[in-house]
ZAVO-965456 format. One record per residue (C-alpha): residue in three letters; x, y, z. Coordinates in pm, whole numbers, plus 50000, padded with zeros to 5 digits. Each point is the difference from the previous one (the first is absolute). Layout:
% ZAVO-965456
ALAXYZ ...
***
This chain:
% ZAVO-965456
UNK530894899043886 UNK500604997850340 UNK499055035750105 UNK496514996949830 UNK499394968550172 UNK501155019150322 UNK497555026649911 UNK497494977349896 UNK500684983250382 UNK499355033650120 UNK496915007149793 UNK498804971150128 UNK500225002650377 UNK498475036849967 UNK496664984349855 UNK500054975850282 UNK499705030850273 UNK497925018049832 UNK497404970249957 UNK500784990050357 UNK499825030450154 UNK497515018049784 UNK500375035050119 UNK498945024449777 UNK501355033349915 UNK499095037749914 UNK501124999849688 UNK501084972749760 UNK503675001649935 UNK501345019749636 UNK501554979449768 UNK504314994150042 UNK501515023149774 UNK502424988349770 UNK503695017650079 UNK502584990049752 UNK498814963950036 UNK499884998750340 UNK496554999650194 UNK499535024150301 UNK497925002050268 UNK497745028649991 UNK500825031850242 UNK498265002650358 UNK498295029849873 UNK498044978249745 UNK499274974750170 UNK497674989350328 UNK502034985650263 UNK498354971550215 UNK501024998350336 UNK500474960550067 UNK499654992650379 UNK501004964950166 UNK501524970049950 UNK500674993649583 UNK503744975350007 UNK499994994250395 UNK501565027750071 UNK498925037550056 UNK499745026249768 UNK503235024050038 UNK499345032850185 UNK500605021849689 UNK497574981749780 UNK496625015350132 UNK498095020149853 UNK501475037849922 UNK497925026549770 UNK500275001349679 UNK503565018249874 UNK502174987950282 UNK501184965749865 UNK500974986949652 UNK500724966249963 UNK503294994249821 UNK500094986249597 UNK500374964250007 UNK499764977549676 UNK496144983050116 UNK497834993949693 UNK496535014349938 UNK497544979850207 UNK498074971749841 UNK496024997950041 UNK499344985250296 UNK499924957949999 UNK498924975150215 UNK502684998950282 UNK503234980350007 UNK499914979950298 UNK503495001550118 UNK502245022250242 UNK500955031349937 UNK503175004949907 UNK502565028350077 UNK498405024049689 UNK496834997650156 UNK501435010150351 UNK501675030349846 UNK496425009649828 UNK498394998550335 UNK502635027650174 UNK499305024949711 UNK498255025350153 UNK499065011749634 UNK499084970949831 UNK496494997549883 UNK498164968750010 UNK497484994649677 UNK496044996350141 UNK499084966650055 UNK496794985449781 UNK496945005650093 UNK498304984750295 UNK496554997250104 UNK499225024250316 UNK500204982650346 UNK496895004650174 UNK499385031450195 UNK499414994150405 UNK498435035350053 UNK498995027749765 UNK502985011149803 UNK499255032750055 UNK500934997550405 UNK497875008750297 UNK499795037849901 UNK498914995249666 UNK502975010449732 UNK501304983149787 UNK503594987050047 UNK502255028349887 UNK501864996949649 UNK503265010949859 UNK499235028249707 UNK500194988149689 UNK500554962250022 UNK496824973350042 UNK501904974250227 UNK500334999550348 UNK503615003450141 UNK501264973450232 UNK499285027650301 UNK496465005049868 UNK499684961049997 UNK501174997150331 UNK497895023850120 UNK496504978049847 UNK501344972050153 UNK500495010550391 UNK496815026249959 UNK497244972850061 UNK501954987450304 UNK500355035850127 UNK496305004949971 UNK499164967650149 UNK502065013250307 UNK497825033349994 UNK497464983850016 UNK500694972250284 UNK498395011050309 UNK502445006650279 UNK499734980050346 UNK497915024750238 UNK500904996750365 UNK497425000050250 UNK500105008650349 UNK498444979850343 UNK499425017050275 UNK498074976950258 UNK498785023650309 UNK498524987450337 UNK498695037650162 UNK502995021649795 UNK498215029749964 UNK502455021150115 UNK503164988749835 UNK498184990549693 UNK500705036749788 UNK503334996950078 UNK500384968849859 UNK497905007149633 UNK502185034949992 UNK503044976150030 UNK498754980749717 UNK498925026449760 UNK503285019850088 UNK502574967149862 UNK501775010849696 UNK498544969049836 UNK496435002450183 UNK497674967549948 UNK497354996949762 UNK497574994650274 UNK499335002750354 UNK497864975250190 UNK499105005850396 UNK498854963750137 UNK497925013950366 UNK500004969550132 UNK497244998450285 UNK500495035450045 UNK497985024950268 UNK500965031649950 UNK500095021349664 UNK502724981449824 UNK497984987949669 UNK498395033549986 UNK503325022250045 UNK501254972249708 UNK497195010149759 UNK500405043050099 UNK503434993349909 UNK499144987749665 UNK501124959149997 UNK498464968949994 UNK498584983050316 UNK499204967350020 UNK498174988850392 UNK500714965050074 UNK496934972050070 UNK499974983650278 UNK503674995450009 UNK501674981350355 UNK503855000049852 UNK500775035850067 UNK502225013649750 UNK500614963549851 UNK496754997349946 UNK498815033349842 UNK503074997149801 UNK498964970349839 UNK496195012549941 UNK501555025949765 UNK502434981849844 UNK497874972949923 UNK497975031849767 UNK502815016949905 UNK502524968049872 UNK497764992349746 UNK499495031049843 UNK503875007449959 UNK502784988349763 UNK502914980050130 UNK502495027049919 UNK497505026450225 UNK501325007850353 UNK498424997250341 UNK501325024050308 UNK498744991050353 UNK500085027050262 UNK499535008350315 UNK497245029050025 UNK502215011550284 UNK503125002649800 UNK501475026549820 UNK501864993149673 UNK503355022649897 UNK499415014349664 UNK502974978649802 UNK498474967750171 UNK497574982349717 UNK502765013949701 UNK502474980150176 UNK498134972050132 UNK498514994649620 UNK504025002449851 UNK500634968250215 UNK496854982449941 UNK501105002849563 UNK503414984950142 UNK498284970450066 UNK498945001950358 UNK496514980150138 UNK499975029050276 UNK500705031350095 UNK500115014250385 UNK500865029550154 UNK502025010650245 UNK498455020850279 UNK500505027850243 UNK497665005350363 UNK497795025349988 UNK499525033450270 UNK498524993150311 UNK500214975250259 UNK502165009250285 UNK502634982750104 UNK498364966349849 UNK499835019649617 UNK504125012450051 UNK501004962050122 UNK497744987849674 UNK501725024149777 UNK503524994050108 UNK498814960749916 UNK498875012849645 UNK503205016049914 UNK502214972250109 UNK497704977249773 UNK500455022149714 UNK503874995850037 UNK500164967750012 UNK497864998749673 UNK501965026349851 UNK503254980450074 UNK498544971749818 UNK499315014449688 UNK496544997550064 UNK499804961950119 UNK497034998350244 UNK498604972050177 UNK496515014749954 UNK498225018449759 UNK498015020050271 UNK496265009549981 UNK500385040150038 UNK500815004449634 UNK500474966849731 UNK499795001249615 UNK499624967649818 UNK499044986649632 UNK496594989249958 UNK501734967049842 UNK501794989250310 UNK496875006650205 UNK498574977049719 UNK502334977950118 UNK499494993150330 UNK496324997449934 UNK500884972649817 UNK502254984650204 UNK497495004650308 UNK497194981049794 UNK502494971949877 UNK501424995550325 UNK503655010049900 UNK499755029450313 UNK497804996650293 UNK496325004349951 UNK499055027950186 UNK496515011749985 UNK498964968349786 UNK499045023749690 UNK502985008349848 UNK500455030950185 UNK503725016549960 UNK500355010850384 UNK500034969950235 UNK497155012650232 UNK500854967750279 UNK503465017850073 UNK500535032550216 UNK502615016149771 UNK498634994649674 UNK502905020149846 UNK502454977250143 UNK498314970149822 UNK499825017249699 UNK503324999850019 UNK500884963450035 UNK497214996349687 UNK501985019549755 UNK503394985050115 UNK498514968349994 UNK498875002149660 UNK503475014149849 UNK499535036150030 UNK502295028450158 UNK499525028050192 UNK501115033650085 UNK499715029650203 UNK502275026349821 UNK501215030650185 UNK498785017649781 UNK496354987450114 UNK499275020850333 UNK497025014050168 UNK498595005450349 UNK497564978750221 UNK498505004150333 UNK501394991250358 UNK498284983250221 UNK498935030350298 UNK500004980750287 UNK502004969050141 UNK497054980149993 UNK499495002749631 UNK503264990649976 UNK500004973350205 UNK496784980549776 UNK501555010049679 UNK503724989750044 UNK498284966150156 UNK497934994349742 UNK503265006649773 UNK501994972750161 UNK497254975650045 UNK499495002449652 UNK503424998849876 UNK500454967650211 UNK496774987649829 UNK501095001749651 UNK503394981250049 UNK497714972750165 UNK497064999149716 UNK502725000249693 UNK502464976150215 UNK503804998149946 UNK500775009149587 UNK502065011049849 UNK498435036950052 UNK499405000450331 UNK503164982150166 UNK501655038650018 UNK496835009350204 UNK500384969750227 UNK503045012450055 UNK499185033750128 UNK496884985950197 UNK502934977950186 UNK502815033950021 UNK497135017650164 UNK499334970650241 UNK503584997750089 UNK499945040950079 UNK496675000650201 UNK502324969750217 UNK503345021550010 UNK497705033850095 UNK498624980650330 UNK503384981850070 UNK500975037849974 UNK497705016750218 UNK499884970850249 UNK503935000350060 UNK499535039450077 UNK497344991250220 UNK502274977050243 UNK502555020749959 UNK497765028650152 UNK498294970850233 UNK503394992550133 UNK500585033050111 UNK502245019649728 UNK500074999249588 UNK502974988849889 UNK501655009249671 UNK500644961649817 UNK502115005149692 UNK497794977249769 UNK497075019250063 UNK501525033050000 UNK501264990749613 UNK496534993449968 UNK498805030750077 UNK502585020849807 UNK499084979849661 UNK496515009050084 UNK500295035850065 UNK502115001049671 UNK496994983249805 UNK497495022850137 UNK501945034849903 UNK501294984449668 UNK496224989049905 UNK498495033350047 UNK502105026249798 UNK496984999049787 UNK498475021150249 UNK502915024250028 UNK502865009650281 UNK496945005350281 UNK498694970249985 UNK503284981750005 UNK501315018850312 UNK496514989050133 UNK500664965249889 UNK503084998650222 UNK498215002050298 UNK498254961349945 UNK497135014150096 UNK498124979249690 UNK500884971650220 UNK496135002850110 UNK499044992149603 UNK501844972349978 UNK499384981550322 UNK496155008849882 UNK500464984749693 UNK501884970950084 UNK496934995950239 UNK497444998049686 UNK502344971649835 UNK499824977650349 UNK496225006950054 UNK499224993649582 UNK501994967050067 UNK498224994350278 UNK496124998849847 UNK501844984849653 UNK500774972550250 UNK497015000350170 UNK497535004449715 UNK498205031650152 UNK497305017249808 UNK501305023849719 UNK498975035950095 UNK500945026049716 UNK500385029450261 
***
């Protein structure tokens, strides 16, 4: 009595799976065969393993019970009754029987009754047009083949999903000349955007027409006061709405020259999560003395950003990839009032600043997002040729960094700039202490050697050799010779003259 109620236990919990589980198999399973009254389990070779995969008892199935061909295992004899037609279900726990059925890797499982067909999401015969393949001789689906129907509408859907496009920005002012290099730079990146746009913004020379022999879309701007602000903002204002949120935007510099890994890399840290993407950038030939003392600056910016792991304070306007979702963004935010206004119309670049890249910035730190400029992101811009150029570029640089911290205020972003705008302060003051100390030292008729200053100048000869091994061995050699003092007492000129008209509220001049 008590081993046909055990088997009658067992029977039991095997109908249970099956109508739980409902996986069908290739064959239905022979008959037990009767062996001096004892029931056996038929031999691997006559039966149709099932694979079982997951989580059955809360725990996993054992190693050695997937599924082998046919021939290779054969379950032992053990004393289980024929199976019963399948019942409603027991609702109860399985008990240890039922655990021991679900290791078998031999077992067969009777077919569960029939259901009525789920609905199909896409034409069961898949995107190519044939049918679902089926196992010879049998007309039921194994649990592979079911699999298969199930995750084939979601791969087509996939197929089928349009990928984001990336499309490139290239506002020009009279770039003529620098403007092939830039479209070969584009077309030659190992993940080259979908399109390329050239914005000739007030342009007199042959810059829209050497866009359209070179075979891109030019757009002239209209009346347009902002420089590249503006003209940015009378194509994005066209372009935005015409995108997805998931599309990508790149804005740069016609007179910038991409590296051909720069847009793959840039768009691996933009599906990472990042609202934007910068470069980091070498100086161009040419130039003189001014273009070596700009390119030595360059290189020591690039290892600083390189020591960071990629943590910039700007994302710079040479070369800048961002999601047409965060640009969304801050058109929002402009128009609700969340970030400053700008142009009044929602436009993304701030056209009342002078470095509109630099308040891009603060917008897309502002609003939660973080940005990058990977090493991996390099490319090459143009030097300034002559120390005048320099002089109106690096002031409108300062003036407009100053500019920003004032319009956004102390936050909880911009504090760390503060904080540089008052280290650089506190070097322009030790620079003229400095120099004015060497001057009545010469003024009272000899230099002499103080110890404080001569540490000084030790830690700063170290800096500028360390900082420049970028460059190579030359260039540090060079660098030991201080004579890049002249940048740096030119630069620290630009920060007290951009404080000065900040202060004094002179008339913004882009150049």
């Amino acid at each position: 009595m008590d081993g046909a109620a055990g088997a009658s236990d067992v029977a039991a919990d095997q109908a249970a799976v099956e109508a739980t589980l409902r996986i069908p198999v290739q064959v239905p399973a022979p008959a037990a065969e009767a062996d001096g009254g004892r029931h056996r389990v038929p031999d691997a070779a006559h039966s149709a393993p099932v694979a079982l995969t997951g989580r059955h008892d809360g725990r996993r199935r054992p190693r050695h019970a997937r599924h082998h061909p046919a021939g290779q295992h054969e379950a032992p004899s053990r004393g289980l009754p024929s199976p019963r037609p399948p019942g409603p279900p027991e609702h109860r726990r399985p008990g240890p029987a039922l655990t021991s059925l679900l290791a078998s890797p031999t077992m067969p499982l009777r077919p569960a009754p029939p259901r009525r067909p789920a609905r199909e999401l896409v034409d069961p015969a898949g995107p190519g047009g044939t049918p679902s393949p089926r196992h010879p001789g049998t007309d039921r689906r194994t649990l592979r083949d079911a699999l298969e129907s199930l995750t084939r509408p979601i791969a087509v859907v996939r197929a089928r999903r349009p990928q984001p496009q990336l499309v490139a920005l290239l506002p020009a002012h009279n770039e003529q000349e620098s403007l092939p290099a830039a479209i070969a730079g584009l077309r030659g990146q190992t993940s080259p955007p979908d399109r390329i746009v050239v914005v000739s913004d007030n342009s007199t020379d042959a810059t829209a027409s050497v866009g359209r022999d070179l075979g891109v879309e030019v757009v002239e701007t209209v009346g347009n006061t902002d420089k590249k602000a503006g003209a940015l903002n009378q194509v994005l204002g066209r372009l935005l709405p015409t995108l997805s949120d998931d599309d990508v935007v790149l804005v740069q510099d016609a007179d910038s020259l991409l590296d051909p890994h720069f847009l793959e890399a840039a768009l691996f840290y933009l599906r990472r999560g990042y609202g934007g993407v910068g470069g980091v950038f070498r100086g161009g030939e040419g130039g003189g003395f001014v273009g070596h003392l700009q390119r030595n600056e360059y290189a020591r910016y690039a290892r600083d950003v390189n020591r960071l792991n990629g943590k910039c304070l700007v994302i710079t306007g040479t070369a800048a990839l961002f999601r047409v979702r965060v640009l969304r963004q801050v058109v929002e935010a402009r128009l609700s009032g969340r970030l400053p206004a700008g142009d009044g119309r929602g436009g993304v670049y701030d056209t009342t600043v002078l470095t509109e890249d630099n308040e891009l910035t603060f917008a897309l730190l502002h609003l939660g997002h973080r940005i990058i400029s990977p090493v991996q992101c390099t490319l090459v811009t143009e030097v300034m040729q002559t120390w005048g150029d320099l002089w109106r570029q690096r002031l409108r640089w300062k003036r407009g960094a100053v500019e920003n911290c004032i319009q956004y205020g102390l936050t909880r972003v911009t504090w760390r700039y503060w904080g540089r705008q008052l280290f650089t302060m506190l070097g322009c003051l030790v620079s003229i202490v400095y120099l004015g100390t060497v001057a009545w030292s010469l003024a009272g008729g000899g230099l002499r050697v103080h110890p404080f200053w001569l540490a000084v100048s030790i830690v700063f000869v170290v800096e500028r050799v360390v900082t420049v091994r970028y460059r190579g061995w030359r260039q540090m050699l060079l660098a030991a010779t201080m004579y890049e003092l002249l940048l740096d007492y030119f630069l620290q000129a630009c920060h007290v003259k951009a404080y000065w008209d900040s202060l004094t509220r002179k008339t913004k001049s882009w150049n």
